[in-house]
C-alpha positions as CSV (number, residue, x, y, z in Angstrom):
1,X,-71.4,-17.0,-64.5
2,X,-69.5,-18.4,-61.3
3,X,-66.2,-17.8,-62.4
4,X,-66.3,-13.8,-63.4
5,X,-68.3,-13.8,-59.8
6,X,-65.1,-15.8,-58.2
7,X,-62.9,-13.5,-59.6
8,X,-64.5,-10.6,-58.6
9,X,-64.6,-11.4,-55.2
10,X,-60.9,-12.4,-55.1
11,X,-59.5,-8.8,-56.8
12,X,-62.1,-6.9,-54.0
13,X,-60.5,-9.0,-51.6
14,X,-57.0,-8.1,-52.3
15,X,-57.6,-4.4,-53.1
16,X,-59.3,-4.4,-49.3
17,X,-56.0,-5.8,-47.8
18,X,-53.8,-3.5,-49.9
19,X,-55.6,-1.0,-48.1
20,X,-55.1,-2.5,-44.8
21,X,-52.0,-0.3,-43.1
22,X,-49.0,-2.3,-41.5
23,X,-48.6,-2.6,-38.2
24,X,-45.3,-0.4,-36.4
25,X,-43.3,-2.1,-34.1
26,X,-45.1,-0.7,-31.1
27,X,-48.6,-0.5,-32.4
28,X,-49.6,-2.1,-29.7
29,X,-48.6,0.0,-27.4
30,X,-51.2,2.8,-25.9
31,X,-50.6,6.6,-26.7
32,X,-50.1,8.3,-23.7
33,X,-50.7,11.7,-25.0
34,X,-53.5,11.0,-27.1
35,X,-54.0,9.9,-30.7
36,X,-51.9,11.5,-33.7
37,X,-50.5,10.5,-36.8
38,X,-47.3,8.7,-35.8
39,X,-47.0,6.0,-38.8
40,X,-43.8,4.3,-38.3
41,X,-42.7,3.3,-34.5
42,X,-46.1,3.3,-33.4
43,X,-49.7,3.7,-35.3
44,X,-51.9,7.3,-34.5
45,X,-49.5,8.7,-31.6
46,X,-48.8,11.9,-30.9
47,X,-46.1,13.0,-33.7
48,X,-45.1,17.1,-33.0
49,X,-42.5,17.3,-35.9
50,X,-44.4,15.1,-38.4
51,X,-41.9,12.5,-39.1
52,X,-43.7,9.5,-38.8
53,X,-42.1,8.8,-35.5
54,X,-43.9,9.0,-32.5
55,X,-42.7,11.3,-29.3
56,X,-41.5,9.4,-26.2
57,X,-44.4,8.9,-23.5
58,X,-44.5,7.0,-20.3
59,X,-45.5,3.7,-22.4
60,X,-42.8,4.0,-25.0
61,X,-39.2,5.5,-25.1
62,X,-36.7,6.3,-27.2
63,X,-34.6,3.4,-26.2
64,X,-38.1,1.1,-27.4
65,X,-38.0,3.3,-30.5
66,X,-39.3,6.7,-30.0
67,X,-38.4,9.7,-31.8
68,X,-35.0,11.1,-29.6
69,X,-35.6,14.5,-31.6
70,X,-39.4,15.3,-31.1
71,X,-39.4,18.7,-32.8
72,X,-36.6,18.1,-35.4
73,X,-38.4,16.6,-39.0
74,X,-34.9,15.7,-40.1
75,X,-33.7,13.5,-36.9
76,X,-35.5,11.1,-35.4
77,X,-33.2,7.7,-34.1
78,X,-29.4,7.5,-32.5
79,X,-28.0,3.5,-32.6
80,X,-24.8,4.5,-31.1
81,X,-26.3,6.8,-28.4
82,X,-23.6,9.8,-29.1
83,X,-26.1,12.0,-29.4
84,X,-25.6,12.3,-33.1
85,X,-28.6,11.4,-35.6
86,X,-28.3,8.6,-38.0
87,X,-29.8,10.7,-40.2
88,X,-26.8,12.9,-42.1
89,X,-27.9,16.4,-43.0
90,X,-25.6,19.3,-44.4
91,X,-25.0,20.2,-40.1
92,X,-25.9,17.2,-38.4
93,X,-25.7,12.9,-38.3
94,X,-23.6,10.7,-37.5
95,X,-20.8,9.4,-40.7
96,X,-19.8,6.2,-37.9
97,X,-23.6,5.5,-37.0
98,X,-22.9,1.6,-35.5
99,X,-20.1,3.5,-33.5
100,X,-20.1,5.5,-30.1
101,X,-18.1,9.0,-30.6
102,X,-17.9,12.4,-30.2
103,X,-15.8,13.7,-32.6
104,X,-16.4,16.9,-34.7
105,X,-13.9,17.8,-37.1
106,X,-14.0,16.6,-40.3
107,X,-16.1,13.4,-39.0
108,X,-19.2,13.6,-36.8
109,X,-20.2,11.0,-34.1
110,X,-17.1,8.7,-34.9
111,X,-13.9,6.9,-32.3
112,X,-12.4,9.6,-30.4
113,X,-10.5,8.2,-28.0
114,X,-8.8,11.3,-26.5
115,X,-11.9,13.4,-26.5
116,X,-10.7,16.3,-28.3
117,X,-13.1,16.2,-30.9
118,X,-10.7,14.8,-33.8
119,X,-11.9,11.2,-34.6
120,X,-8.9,8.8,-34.1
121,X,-8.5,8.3,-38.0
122,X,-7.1,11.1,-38.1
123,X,-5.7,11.8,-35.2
124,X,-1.7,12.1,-35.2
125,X,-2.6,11.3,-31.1
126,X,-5.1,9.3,-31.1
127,X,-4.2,7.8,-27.4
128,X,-3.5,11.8,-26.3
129,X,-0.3,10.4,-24.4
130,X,1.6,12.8,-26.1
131,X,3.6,10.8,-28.3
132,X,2.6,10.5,-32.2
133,X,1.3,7.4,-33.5
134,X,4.4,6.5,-35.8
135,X,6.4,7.2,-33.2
136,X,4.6,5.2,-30.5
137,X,4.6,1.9,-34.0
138,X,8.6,3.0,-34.2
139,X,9.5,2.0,-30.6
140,X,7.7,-0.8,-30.5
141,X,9.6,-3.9,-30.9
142,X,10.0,-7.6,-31.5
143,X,9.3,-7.9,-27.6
144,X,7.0,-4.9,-27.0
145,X,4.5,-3.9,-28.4
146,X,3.2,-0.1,-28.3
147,X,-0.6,0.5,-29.3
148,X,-1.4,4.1,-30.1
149,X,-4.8,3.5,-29.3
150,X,-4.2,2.8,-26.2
151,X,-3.4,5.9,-23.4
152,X,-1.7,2.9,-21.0
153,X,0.7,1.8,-23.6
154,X,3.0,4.5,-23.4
155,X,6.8,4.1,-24.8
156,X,9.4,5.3,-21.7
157,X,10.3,9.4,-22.8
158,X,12.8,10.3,-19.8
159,X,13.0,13.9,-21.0
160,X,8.9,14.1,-21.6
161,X,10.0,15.9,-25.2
162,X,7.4,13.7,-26.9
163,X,9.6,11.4,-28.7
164,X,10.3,7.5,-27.3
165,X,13.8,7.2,-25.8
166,X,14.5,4.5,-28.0
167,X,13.8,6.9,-31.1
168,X,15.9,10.0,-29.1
169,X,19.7,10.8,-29.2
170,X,19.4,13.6,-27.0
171,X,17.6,11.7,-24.2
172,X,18.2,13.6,-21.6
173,X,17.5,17.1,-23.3
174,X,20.9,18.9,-22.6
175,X,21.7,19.2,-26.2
176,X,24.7,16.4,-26.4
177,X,23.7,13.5,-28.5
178,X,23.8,10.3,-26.5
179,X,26.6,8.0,-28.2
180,X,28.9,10.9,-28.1
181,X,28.2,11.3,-23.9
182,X,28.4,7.8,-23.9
183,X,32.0,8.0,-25.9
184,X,33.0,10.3,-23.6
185,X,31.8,8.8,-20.4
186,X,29.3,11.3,-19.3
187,X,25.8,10.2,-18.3
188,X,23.7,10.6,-21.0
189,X,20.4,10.7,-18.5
190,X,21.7,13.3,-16.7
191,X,20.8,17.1,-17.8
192,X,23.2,18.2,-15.6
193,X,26.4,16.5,-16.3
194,X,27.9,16.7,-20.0
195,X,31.6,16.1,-21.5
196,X,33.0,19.3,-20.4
197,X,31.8,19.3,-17.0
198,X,32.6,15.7,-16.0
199,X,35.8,16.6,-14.6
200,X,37.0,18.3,-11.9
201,X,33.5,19.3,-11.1
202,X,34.1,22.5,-13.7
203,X,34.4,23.4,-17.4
204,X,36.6,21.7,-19.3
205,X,36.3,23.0,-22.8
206,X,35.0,24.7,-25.1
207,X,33.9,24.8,-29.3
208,X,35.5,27.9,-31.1
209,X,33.1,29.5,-33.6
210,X,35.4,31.9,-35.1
211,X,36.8,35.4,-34.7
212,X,36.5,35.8,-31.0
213,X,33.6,33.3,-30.6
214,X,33.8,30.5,-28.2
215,X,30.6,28.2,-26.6
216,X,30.2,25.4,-24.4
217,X,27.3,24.1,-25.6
218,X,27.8,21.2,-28.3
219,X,28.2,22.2,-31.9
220,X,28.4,19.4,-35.0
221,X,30.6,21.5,-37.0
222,X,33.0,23.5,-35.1
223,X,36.4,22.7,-33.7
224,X,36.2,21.3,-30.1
225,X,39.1,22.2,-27.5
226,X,38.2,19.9,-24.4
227,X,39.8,17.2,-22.0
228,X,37.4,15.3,-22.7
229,X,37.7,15.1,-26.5
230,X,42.0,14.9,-25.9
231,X,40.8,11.6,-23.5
232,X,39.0,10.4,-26.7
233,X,41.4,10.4,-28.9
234,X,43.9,8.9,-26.4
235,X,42.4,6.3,-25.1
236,X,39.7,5.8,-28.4
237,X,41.5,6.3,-31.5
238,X,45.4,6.1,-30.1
239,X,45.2,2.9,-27.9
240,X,45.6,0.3,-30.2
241,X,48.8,2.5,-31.5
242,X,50.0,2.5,-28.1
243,X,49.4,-1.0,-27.6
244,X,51.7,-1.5,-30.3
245,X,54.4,0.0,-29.5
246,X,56.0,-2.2,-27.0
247,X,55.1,-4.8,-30.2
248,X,57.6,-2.8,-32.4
249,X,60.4,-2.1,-30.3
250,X,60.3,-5.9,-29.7
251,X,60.7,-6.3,-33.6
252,X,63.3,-3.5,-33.9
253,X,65.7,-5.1,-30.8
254,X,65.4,-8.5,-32.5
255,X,66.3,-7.3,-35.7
256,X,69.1,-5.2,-34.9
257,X,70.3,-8.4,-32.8
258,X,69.8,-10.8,-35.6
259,X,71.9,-8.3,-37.7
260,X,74.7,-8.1,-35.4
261,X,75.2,-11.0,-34.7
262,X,75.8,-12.2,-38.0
263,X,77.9,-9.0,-38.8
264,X,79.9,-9.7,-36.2
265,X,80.4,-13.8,-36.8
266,X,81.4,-12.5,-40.9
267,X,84.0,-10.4,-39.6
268,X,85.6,-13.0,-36.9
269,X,85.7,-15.5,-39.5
270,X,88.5,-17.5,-41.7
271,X,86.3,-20.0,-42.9
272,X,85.2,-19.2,-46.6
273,X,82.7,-22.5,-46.0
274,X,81.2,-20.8,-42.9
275,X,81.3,-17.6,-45.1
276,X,78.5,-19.3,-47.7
277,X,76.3,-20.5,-44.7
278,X,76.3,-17.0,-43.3
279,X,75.0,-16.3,-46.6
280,X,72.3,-18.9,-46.5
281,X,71.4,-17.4,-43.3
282,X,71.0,-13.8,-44.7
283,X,68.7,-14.9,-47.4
284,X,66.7,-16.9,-45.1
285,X,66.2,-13.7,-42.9
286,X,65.6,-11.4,-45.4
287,X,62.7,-13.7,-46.8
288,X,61.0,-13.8,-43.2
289,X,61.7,-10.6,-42.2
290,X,64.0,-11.5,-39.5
291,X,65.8,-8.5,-40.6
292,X,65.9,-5.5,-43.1
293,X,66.7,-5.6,-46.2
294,X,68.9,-3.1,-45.8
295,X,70.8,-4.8,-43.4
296,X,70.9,-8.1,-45.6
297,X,72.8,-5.7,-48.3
298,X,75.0,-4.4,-45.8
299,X,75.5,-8.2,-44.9
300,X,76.0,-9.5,-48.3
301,X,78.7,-7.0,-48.9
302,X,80.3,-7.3,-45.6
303,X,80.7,-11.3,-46.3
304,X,82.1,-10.0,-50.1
305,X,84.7,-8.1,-48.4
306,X,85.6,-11.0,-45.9
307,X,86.1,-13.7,-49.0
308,X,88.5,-10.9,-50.6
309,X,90.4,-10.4,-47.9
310,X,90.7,-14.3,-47.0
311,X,91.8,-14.6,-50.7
312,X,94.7,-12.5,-50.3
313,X,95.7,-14.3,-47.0
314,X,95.3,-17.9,-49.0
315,X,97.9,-16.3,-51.6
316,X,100.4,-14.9,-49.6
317,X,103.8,-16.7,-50.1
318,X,105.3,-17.9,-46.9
319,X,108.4,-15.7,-45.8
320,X,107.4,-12.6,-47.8
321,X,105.5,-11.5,-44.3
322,X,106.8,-8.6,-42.9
């Protein structure tokens, strides 16, 4: 008989403390406003929207746990302090709930760095420095680094059109790329100074666009009539022509003294021995260029026309002169 009567007391014992509720957090804690049904920050508080959260009273806050949205059933706690719930409804909560924001588009409650209600995710801005984030990761470098979340990290834009200098090739915004002011000479920081004004203080050219069409502002396809583009080509393209020049007239004088000289030796000479070096000499020449081949023909048959002509004198019989 002992045993059913232990058991008995042991499942009444247990059914009693299942019945028992569990303490909230800040049961403990007195109820200002008088008793209510508040169940889960603190037990029998006053509980005006019926959530199970108690309101906020002089003995317990919302910072200690109280209910930041009194008469809202739906809302009750904010980690984050953004003043978006952690609760999500179809209107309301916060979707970043560990993280202070106050975006609104697309996400609620998350980063927003820039405060213009676009959460930086998405944000082609994120900084609001007015240059893009792929753009800000572009002119960044092996030395610098440029953080788009960051409003203090700002690339250098001269010309404030939104895109890093070291991306543009307009940089100072007067519609002539930069290598070709830099080509030219002009200073490609300078709005106000371009290739066709950087001499003489006035214009100096001009692109024509056909019929009676003419413009001084820079075109990629059209024919260009300038000082500066004749200075280009003069000193750009043609200087190492020029350069060259005093180069082959050096050649050409050499040449034509080379040749000659040798033409001149073949025709002084009676010496059919000196005749074959002067032909040594020819071949030599003409294999290093030391003179033309043309002139090494010429040559060859001046020397053939020496050799007859020495013939004839070898075989002339003494007192047949005239």
């Amino acid at each position: 008989m002992r045993l059913p009567l232990l058991l008995s007391i042991v499942i009444l014992f247990s059914c009693l403390i299942l019945t028992i509720p569990v303490s909230a957090e800040g049961s403990n804690v007195e109820c200002e406003q008088g008793d209510g049904n508040s169940t889960k920050d603190r037990l029998g508080c006053l509980d005006s929207d019926g959530d199970g959260w108690s309101d906020a009273d002089g003995n317990w806050t919302i910072a200690q746990g109280a209910d930041v949205w009194p008469n809202d059933p739906l809302r009750w706690s904010d980690t984050d302090g953004d003043g978006h719930s952690d609760q999500l409804g179809d209107n309301f909560g916060d979707h970043c709930p560990s993280i202070y924001g106050k975006s609104k588009v697309k996400l609620r409650g998350c980063s927003d760095i820039d405060h213009d209600f676009i959460p930086d995710i998405y944000d082609d801005d994120a900084d609001g420095d007015g240059i893009r984030n792929e753009l800000e990761r572009a002119a960044s470098s092996g030395t610098i680094l440029y953080d788009p979340y960051n409003p203090n990290s700002v690339p250098p834009d001269i010309d404030m059109d939104t895109i890093p200098d070291v991306l543009d090739n307009d940089n100072d915004n007067d519609g002539w790329p930069d290598d070709v002011e830099q080509d030219r000479g002009s200073d490609y920081l300078d709005d106000s100074e371009t290739p066709f004004n950087m001499y003489l203080g006035m214009n100096t050219g001009f692109f024509y666009l056909g019929g009676l069409g003419f413009s001084t502002e820079y075109q990629v396809d059209e024919p260009e009539f300038s000082v500066s583009g004749v200075s280009e080509i003069v000193f750009e393209e043609l200087v190492i022509p020029l350069l060259l020049i005093p180069i082959y007239l050096s050649l050409y004088w050499s040449r034509s003294q080379n040749y000659k000289r040798i033409l001149r030796g073949i025709e002084q000479c009676f010496d059919l021995d000196k005749l074959s070096v002067y032909e040594q000499e020819i071949n030599r020449d003409v294999k290093k260029r030391n003179i033309k081949v043309y002139h090494g023909l010429v040559l060859r048959n001046a020397i053939e026309e020496r050799e007859t002509f020495l013939g004839k004198v070898e075989h002339v019989v003494p007192g047949e002169e005239e």
